[in-house]
N, C-alpha and C positions, 0 to 999 in steps of 0.2 A: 591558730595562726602559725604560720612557718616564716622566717628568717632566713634569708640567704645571704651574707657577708663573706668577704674575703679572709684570708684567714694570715695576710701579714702585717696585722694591724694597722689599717692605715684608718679605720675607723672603731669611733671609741663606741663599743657595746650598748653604754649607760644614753645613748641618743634613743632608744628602743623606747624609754619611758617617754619622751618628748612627742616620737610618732604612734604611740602607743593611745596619745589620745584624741587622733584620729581613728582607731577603729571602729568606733560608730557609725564615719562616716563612708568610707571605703571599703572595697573589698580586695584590693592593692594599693599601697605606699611605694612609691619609688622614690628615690631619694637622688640626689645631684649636689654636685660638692660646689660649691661655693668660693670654697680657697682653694687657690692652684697650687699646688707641687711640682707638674711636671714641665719638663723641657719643652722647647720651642716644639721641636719635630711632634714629639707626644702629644703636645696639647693642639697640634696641626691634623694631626690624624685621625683623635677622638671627634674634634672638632665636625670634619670631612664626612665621617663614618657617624655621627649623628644628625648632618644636614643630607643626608642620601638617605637615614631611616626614615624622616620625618617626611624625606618628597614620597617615597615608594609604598608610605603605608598609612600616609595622612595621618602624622603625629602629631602632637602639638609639645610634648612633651621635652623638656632639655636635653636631659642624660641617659639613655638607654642602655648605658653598662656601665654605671654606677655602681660598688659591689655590696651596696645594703639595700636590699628589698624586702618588704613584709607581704605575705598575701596569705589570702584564708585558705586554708586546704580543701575545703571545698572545689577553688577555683582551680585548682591544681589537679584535683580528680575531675573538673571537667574538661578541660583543654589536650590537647593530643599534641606533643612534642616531636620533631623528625629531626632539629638540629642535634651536634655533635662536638661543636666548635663550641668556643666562646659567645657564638651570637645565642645560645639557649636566653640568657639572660633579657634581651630584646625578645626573642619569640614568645614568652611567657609575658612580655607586656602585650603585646601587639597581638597574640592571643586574647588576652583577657578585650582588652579592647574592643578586638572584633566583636566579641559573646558580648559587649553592653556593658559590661562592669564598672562599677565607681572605681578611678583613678584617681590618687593624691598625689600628690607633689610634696616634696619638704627638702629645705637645704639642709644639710650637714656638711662639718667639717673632715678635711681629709688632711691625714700627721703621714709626714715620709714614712717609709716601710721602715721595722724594725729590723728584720729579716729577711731573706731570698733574694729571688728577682722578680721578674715581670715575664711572664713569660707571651705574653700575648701580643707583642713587637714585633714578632719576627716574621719575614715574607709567609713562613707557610700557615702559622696561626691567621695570619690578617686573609690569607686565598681562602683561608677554609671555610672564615668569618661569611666571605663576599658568596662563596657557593653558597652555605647556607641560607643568607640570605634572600639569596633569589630561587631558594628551592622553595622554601616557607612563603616568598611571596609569590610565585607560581602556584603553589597549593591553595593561596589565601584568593588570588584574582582569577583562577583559571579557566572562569567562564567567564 
């Protein structure tokens, strides 16, 4: 299993043991915060940018950059990556997806950052997001 979290603590590690026992049943955990932290604009934007994943790739899914995910590494040596941006984190669902894979779900708590910023607010992380996006889903539909 591989873990991929953020790294300004806004989530607490010890949740691992909780989605942990789900891996019987899945072969990816995504995880969706439950308690909001951010600002109007912020939680308007994630908001946006996860009801546009869920039209263009037939998700059912809440949170598609959510920053704790578990997935088998198996699944990770099967899928083929092109994004570059922050939308990697959606492409590797929405990859796995496509291939059939068991998807979980699990709420976790999200604590304000101790540290840093956020960088993925800004006009040109969010264009990079949207290219990507429709590079991966041009690649995913393009027959």
């Amino acid at each position: 299993w591989i873990c991929f979290t953020d790294g300004d603590n806004q989530y607490d590690v010890n949740e691992l043991y909780h989605l942990s026992k789900l891996f019987h049943h899945y072969d990816l955990i995504v995880t969706f915060r439950y308690s909001r932290i951010y600002g109007t604009l912020r939680t308007f934007i994630s908001y946006s940018y996860n009801l546009l994943i869920r039209f263009l790739f037939r998700s059912h899914l809440r949170d598609h950059n959510c920053g704790l995910k578990v997935i088998k590494s198996s699944v990770i040596r099967d899928i083929e990556l092109i994004s570059s941006s922050a939308f990697i984190g959606a492409e590797i669902i929405i990859n796995a997806m496509v291939r059939g894979y068991p998807i979980g779900e699990a709420g976790i708590k999200a604590y304000p950052r101790t540290f840093g910023e956020s960088s993925v607010m800004s006009f040109r992380h969010i264009s990079n997001s949207i290219k990507d996006m429709f590079r991966v889903y041009k690649k995913i539909f393009r027959n």
